[in-house]
FIGU-256126 format. One record per residue: residue number from 1; residue in one letter; z, y, x of N, C-alpha, C, O, CB in turn. Coordinates in nm, 2 decimals. Glycine has a CB too. Layout:
FIGU-256126
+-----+------+--------+--------+--------+--------+--------+--------+--------+--------+--------+--------+--------+--------+--------+--------+--------+
: pos : code :   n_zz :   n_yy :   n_xx :  ca_zz :  ca_yy :  ca_xx :   c_zz :   c_yy :   c_xx :   o_zz :   o_yy :   o_xx :  cb_zz :  cb_yy :  cb_xx :
+-----+------+--------+--------+--------+--------+--------+--------+--------+--------+--------+--------+--------+--------+--------+--------+--------+
: NUM :    A :      Z :      Y :      X :      Z :      Y :      X :      Z :      Y :      X :      Z :      Y :      X :      Z :      Y :      X :
...
+-----+------+--------+--------+--------+--------+--------+--------+--------+--------+--------+--------+--------+--------+--------+--------+--------+
end
This chain:
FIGU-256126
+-----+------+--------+--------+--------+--------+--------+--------+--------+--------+--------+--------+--------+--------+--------+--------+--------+
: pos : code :   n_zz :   n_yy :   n_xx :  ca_zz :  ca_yy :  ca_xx :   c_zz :   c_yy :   c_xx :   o_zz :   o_yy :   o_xx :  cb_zz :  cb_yy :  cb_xx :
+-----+------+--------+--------+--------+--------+--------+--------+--------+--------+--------+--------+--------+--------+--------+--------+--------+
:   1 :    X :  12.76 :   8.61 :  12.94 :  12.65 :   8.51 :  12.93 :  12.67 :   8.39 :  13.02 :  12.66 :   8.27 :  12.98 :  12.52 :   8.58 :  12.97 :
:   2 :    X :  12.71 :   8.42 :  13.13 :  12.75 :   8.31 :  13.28 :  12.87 :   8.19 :  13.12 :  12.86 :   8.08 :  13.08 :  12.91 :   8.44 :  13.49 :
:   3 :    X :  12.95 :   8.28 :  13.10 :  13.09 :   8.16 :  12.98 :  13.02 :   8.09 :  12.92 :  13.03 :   7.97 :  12.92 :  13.20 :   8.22 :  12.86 :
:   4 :    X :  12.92 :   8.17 :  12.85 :  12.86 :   8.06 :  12.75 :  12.77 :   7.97 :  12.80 :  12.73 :   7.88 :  12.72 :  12.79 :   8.13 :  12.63 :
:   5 :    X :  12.70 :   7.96 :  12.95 :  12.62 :   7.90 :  12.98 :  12.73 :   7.71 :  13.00 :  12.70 :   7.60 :  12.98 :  12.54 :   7.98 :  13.11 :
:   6 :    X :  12.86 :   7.80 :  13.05 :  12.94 :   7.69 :  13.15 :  13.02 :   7.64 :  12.99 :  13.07 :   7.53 :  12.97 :  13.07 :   7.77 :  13.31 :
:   7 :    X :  13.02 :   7.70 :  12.92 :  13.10 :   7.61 :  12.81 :  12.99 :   7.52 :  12.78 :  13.04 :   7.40 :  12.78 :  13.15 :   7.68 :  12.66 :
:   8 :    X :  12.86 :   7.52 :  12.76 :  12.78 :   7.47 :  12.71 :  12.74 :   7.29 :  12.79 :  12.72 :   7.18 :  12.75 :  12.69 :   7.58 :  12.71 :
:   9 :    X :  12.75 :   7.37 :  12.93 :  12.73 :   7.26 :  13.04 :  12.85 :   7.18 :  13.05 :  12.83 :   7.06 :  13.09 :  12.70 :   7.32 :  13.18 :
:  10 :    X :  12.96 :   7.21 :  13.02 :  13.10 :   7.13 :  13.01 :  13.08 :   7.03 :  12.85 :  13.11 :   6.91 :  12.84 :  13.26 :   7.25 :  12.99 :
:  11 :    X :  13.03 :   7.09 :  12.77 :  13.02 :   6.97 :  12.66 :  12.87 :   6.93 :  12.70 :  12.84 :   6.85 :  12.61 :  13.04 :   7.02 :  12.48 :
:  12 :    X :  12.78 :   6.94 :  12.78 :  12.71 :   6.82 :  12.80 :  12.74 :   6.75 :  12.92 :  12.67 :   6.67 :  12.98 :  12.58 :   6.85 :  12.78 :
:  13 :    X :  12.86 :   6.79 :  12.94 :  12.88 :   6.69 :  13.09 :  12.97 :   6.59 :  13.00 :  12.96 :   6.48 :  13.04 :  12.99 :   6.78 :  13.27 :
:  14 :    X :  13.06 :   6.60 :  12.87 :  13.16 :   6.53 :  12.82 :  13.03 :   6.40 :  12.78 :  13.03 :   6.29 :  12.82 :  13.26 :   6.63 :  12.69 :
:  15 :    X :  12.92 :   6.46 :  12.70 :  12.81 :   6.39 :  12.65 :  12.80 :   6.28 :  12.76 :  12.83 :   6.16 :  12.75 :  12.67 :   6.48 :  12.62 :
:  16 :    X :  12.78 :   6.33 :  12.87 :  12.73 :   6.26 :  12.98 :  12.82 :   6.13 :  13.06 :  12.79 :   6.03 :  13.13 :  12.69 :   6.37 :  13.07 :
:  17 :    X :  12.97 :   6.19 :  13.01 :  13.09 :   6.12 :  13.08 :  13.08 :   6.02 :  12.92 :  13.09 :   5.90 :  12.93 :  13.27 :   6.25 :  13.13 :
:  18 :    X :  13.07 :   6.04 :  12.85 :  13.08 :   5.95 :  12.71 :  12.98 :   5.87 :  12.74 :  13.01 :   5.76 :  12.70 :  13.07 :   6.00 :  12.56 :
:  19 :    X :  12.87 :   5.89 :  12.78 :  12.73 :   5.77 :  12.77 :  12.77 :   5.68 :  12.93 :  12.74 :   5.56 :  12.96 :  12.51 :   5.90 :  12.78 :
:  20 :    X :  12.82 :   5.77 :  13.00 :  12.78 :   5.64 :  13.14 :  12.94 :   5.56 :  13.14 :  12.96 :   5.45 :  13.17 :  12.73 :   5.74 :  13.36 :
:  21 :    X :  13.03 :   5.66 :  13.11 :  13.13 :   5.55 :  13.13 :  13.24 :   5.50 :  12.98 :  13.29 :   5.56 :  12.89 :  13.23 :   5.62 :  13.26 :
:  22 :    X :  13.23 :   5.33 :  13.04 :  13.31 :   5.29 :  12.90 :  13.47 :   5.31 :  12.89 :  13.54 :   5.30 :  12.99 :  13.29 :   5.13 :  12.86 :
:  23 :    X :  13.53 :   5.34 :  12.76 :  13.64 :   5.39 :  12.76 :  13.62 :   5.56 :  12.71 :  13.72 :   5.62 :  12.67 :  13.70 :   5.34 :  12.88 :
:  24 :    X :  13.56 :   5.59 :  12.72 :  13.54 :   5.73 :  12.70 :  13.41 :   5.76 :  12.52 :  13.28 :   5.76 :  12.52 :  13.46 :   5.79 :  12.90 :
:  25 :    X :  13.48 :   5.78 :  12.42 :  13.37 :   5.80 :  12.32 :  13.36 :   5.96 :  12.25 :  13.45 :   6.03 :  12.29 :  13.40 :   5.68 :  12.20 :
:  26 :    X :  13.31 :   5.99 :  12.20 :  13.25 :   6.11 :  12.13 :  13.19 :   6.13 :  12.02 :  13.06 :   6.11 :  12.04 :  13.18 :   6.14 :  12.18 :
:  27 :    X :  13.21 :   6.17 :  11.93 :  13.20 :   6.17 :  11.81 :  13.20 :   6.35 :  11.74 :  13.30 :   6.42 :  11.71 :  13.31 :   6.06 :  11.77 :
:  28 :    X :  13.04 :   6.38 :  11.72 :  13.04 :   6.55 :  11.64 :  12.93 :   6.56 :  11.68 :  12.87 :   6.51 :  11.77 :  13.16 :   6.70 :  11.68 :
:  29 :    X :  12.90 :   6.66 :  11.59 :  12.74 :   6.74 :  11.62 :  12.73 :   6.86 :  11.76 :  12.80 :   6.86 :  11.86 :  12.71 :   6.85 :  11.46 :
:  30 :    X :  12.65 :   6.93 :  11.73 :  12.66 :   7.03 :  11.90 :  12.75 :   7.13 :  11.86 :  12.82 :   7.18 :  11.95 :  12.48 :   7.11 :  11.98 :
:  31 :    X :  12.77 :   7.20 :  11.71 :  12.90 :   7.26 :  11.76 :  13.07 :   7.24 :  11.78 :  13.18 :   7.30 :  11.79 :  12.89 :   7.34 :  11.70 :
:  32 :    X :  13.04 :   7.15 :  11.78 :  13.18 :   7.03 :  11.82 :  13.22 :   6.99 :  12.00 :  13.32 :   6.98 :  12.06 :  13.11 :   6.84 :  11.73 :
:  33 :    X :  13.07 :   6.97 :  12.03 :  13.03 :   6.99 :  12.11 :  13.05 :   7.13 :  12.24 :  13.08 :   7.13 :  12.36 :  12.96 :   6.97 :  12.06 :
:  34 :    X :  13.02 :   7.22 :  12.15 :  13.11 :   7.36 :  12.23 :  13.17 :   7.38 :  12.20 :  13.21 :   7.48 :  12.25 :  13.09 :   7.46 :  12.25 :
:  35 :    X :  13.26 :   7.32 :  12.11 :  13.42 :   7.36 :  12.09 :  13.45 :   7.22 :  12.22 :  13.42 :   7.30 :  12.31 :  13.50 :   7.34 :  11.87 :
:  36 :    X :  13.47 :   7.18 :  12.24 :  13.55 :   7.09 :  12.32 :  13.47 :   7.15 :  12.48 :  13.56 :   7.20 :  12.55 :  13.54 :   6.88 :  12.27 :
:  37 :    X :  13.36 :   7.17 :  12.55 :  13.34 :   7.24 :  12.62 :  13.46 :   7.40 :  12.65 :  13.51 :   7.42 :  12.75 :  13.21 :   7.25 :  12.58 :
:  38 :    X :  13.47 :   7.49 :  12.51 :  13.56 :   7.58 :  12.54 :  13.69 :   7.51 :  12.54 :  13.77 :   7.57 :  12.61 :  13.55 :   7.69 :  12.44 :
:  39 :    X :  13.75 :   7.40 :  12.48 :  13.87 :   7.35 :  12.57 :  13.89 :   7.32 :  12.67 :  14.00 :   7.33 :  12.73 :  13.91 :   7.27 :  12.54 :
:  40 :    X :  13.78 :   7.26 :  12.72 :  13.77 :   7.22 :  12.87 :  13.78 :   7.33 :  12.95 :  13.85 :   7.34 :  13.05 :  13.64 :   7.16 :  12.90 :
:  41 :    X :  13.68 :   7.45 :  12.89 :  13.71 :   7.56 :  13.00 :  13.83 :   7.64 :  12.99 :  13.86 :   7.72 :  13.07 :  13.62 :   7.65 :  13.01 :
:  42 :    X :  13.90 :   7.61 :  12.88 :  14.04 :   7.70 :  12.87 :  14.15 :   7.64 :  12.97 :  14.24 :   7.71 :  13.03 :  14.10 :   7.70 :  12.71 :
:  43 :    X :  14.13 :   7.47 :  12.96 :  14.21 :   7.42 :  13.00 :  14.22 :   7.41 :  13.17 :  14.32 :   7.41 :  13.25 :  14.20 :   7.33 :  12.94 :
:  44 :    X :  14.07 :   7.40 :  13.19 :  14.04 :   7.45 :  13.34 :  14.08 :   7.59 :  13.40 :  14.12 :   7.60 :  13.52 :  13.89 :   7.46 :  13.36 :
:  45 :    X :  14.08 :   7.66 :  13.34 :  14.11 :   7.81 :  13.35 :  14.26 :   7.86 :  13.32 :  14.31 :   7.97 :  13.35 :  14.02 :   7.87 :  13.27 :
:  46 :    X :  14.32 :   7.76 :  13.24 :  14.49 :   7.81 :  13.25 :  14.56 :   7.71 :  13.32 :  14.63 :   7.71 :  13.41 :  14.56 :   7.82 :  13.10 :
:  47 :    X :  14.52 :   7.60 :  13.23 :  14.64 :   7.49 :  13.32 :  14.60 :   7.38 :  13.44 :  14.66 :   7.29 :  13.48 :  14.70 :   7.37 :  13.21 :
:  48 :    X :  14.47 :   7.43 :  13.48 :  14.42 :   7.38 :  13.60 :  14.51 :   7.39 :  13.75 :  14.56 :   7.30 :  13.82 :  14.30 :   7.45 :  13.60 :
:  49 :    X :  14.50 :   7.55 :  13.76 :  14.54 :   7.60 :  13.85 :  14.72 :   7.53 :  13.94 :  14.74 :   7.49 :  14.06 :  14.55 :   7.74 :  13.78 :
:  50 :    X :  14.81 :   7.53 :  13.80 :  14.93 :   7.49 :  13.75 :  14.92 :   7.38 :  13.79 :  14.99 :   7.37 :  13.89 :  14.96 :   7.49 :  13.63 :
:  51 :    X :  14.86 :   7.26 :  13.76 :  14.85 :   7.13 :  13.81 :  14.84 :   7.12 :  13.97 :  14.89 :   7.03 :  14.04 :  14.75 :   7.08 :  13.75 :
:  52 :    X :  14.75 :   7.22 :  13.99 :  14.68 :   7.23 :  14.13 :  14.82 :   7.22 :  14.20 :  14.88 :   7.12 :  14.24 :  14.57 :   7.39 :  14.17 :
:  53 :    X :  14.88 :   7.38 :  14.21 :  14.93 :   7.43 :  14.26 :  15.07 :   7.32 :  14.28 :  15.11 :   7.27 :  14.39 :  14.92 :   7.56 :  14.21 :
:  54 :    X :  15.12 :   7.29 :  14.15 :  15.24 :   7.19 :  14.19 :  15.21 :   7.04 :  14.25 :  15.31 :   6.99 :  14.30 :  15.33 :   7.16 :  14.05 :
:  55 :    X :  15.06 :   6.96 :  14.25 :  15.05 :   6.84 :  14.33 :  14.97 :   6.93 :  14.50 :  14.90 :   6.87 :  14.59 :  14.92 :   6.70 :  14.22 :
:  56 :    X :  15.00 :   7.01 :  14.50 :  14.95 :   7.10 :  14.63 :  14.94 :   6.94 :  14.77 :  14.85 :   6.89 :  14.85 :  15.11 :   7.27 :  14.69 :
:  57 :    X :  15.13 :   6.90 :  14.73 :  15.13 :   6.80 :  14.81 :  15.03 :   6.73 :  14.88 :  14.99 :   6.72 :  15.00 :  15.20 :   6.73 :  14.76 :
:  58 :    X :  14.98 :   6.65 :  14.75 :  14.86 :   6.52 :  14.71 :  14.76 :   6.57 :  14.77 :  14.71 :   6.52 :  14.87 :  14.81 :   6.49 :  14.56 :
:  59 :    X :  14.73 :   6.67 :  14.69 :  14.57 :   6.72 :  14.71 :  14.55 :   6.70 :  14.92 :  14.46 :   6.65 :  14.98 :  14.56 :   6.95 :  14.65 :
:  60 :    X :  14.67 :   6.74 :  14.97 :  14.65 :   6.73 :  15.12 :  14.66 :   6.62 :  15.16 :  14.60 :   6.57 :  15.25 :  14.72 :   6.79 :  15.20 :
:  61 :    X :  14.75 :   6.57 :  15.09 :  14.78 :   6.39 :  15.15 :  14.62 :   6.32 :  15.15 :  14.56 :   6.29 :  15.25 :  14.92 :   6.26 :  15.01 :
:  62 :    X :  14.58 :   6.32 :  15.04 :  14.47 :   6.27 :  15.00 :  14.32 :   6.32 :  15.00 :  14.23 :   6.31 :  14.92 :  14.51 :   6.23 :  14.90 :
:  63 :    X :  14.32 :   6.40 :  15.14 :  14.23 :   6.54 :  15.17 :  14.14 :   6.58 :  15.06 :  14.03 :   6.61 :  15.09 :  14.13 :   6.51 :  15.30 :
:  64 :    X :  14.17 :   6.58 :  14.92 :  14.15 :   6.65 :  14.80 :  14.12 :   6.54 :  14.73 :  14.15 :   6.56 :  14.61 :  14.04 :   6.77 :  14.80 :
:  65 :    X :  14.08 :   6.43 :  14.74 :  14.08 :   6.33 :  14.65 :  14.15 :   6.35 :  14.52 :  14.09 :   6.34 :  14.41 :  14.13 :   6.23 :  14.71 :
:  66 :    X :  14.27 :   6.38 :  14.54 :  14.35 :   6.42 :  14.41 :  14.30 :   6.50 :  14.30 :  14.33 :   6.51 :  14.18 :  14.47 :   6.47 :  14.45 :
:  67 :    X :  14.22 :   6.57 :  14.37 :  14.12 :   6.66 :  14.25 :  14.03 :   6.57 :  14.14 :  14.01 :   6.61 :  14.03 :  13.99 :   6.76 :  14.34 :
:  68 :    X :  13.98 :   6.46 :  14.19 :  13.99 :   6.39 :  14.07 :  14.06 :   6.31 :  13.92 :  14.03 :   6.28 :  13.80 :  13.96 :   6.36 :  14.11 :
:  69 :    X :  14.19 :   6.31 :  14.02 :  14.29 :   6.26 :  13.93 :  14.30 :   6.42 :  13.83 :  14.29 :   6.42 :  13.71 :  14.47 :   6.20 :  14.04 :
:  70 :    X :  14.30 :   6.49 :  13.87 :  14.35 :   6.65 :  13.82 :  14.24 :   6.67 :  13.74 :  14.26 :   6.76 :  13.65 :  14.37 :   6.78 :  13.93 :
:  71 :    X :  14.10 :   6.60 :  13.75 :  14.01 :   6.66 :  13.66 :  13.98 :   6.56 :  13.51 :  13.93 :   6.58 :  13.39 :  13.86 :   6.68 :  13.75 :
:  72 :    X :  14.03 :   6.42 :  13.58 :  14.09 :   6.33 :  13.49 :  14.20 :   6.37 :  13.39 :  14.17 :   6.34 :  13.27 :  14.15 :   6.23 :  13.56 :
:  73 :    X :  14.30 :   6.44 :  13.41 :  14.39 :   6.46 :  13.36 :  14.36 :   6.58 :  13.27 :  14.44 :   6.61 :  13.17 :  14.49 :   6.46 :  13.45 :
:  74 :    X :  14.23 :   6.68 :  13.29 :  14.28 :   6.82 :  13.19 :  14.13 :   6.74 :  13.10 :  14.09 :   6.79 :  13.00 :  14.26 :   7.04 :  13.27 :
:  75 :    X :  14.09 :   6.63 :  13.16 :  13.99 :   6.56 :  13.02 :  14.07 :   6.47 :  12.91 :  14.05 :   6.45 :  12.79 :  13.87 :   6.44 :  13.08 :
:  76 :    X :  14.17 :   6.42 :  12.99 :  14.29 :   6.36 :  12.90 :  14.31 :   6.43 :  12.81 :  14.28 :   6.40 :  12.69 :  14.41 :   6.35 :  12.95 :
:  77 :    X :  14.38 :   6.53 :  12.85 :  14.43 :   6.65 :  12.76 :  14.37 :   6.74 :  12.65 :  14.41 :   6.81 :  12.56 :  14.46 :   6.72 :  12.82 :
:  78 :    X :  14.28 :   6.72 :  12.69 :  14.16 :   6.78 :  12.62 :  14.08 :   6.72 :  12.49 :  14.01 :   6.76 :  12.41 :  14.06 :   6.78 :  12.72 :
:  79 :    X :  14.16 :   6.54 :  12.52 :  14.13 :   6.42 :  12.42 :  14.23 :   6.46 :  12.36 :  14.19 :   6.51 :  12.25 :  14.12 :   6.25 :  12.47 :
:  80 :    X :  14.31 :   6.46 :  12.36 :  14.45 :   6.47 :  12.29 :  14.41 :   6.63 :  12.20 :  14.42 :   6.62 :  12.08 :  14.60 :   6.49 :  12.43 :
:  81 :    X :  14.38 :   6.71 :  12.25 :  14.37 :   6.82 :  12.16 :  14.28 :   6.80 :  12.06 :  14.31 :   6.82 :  11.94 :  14.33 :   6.94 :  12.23 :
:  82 :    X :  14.18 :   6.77 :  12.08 :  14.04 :   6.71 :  12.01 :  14.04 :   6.56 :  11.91 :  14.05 :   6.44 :  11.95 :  13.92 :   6.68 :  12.15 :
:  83 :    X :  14.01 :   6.60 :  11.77 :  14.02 :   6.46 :  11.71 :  13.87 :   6.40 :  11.76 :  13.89 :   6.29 :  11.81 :  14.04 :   6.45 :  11.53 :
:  84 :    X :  13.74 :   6.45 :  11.77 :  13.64 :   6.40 :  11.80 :  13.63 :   6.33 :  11.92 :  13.56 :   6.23 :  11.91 :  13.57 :   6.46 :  11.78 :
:  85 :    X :  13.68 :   6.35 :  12.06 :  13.72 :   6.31 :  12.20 :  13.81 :   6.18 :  12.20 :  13.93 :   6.20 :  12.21 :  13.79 :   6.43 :  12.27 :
:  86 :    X :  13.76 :   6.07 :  12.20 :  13.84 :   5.98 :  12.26 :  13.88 :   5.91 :  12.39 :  13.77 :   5.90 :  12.45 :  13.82 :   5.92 :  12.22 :
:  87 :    X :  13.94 :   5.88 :  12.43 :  13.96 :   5.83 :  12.59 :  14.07 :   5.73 :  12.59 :  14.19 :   5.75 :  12.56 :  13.99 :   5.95 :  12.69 :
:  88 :    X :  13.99 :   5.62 :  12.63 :  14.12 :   5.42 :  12.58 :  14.21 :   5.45 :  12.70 :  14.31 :   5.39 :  12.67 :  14.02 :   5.19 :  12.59 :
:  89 :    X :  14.22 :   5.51 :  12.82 :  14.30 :   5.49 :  12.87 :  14.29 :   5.59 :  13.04 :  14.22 :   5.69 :  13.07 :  14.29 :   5.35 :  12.84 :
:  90 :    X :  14.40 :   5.53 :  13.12 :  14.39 :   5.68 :  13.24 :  14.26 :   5.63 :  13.32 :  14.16 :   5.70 :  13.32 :  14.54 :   5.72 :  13.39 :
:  91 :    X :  14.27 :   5.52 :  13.37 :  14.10 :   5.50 :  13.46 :  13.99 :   5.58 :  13.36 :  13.93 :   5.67 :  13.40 :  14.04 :   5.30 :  13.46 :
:  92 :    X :  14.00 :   5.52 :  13.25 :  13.83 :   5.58 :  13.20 :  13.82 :   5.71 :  13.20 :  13.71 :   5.75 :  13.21 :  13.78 :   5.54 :  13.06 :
:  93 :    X :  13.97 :   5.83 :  13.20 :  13.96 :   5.93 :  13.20 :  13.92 :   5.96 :  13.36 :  13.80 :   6.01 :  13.38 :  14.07 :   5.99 :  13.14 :
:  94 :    X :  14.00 :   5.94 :  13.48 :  13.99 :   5.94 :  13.59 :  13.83 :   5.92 :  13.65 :  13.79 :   5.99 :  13.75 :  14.07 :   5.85 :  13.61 :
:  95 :    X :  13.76 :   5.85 :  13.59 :  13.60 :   5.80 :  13.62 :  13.52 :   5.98 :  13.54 :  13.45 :   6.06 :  13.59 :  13.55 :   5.58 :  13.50 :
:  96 :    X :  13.58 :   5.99 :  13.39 :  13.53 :   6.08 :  13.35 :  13.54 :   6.22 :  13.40 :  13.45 :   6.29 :  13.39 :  13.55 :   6.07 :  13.25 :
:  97 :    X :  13.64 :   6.25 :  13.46 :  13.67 :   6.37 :  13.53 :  13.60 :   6.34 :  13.67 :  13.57 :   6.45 :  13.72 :  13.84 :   6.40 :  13.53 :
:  98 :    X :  13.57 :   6.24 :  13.74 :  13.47 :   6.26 :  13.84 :  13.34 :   6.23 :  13.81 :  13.25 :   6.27 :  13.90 :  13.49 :   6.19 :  13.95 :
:  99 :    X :  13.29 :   6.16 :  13.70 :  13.13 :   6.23 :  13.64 :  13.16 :   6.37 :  13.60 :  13.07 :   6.44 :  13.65 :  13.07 :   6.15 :  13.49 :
: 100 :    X :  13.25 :   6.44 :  13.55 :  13.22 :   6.58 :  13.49 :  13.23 :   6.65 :  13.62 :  13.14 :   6.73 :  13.65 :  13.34 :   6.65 :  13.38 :
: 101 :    X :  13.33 :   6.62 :  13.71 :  13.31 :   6.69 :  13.90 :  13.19 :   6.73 :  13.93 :  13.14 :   6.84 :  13.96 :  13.35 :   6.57 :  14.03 :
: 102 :    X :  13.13 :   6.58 :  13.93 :  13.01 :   6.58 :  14.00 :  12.85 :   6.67 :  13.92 :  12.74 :   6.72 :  13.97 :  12.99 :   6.40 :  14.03 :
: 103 :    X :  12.90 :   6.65 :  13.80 :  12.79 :   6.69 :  13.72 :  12.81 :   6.87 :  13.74 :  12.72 :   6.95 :  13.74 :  12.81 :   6.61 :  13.54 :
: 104 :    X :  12.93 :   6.89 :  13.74 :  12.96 :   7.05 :  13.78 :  12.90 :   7.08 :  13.88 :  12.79 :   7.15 :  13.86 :  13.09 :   7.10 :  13.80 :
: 105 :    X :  12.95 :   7.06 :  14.01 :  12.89 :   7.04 :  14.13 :  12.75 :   7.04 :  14.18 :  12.72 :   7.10 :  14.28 :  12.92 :   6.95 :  14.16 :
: 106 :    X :  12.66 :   6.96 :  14.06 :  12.49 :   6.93 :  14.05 :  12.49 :   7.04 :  14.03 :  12.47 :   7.11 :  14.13 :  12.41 :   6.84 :  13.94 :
: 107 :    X :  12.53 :   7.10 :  13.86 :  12.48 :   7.21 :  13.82 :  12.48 :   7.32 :  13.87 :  12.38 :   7.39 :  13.84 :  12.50 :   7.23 :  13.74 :
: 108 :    X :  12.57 :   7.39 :  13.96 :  12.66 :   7.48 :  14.06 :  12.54 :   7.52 :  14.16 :  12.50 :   7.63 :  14.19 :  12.82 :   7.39 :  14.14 :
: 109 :    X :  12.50 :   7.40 :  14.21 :  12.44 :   7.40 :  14.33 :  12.29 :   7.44 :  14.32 :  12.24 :   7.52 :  14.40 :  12.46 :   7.27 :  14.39 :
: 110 :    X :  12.22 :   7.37 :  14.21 :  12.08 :   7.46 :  14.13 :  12.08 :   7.55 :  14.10 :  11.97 :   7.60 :  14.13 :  12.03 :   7.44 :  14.02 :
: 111 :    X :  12.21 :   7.64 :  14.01 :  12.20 :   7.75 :  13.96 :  12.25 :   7.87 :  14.09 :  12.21 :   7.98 :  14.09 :  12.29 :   7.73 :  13.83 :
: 112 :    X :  12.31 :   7.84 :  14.16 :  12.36 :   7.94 :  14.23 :  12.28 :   7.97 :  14.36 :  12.29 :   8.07 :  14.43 :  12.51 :   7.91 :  14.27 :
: 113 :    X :  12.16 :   7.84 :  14.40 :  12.07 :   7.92 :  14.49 :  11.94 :   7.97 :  14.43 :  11.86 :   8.04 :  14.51 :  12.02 :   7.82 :  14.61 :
+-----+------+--------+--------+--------+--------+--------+--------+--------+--------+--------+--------+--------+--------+--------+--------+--------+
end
């Protein structure tokens, strides 16, 4: 029940990263919608880690900052898998992976107290 809540909240955080920032568009109905949510979380959940683990460097150089570039990057990817997901370029993904951060983060913090 917890998966399906967080796939759900990942495609409305994409919704949310498509309406506030430009460069980032969206295009499908709501089950289009949870299908790119379950990419997001697959991609979070397999090739997240992987990314993590090999910029380990960054992440410390840049006392985690780099976690945004990294959340930028599995939304990238995630455009690329998806014909409905567009993204013009790395800033707009970069901005979108720290609206989706932060929007996780919101939700995380309501639901878990």
């Amino acid at each position: 029940m917890k998966a399906l809540a967080q796939i759900a909240l990942n495609g409305l955080g994409v919704v949310l990263a498509a309406n506030l920032v430009p460069g980032i568009h969206y295009s499908g109905g709501i089950l289009y919608l949870l299908l790119t949510g379950l990419v997001l979380g697959a991609l979070n959940l397999i090739v997240k880690p992987l990314v993590t683990l090999l910029s380990l460097p960054l992440v410390v150089l840049t006392l985690g900052l780099f976690f945004i570039v990294i959340n930028g990057a599995m939304l990238y990817i995630a455009s690329a898998l998806l014909s409905g997901l567009y993204i013009d370029g790395c800033l707009p993904a970069i901005l979108g992976g720290l609206v989706l951060g932060l929007f996780n983060w919101l939700v995380s913090a309501f639901i878990d107290s």
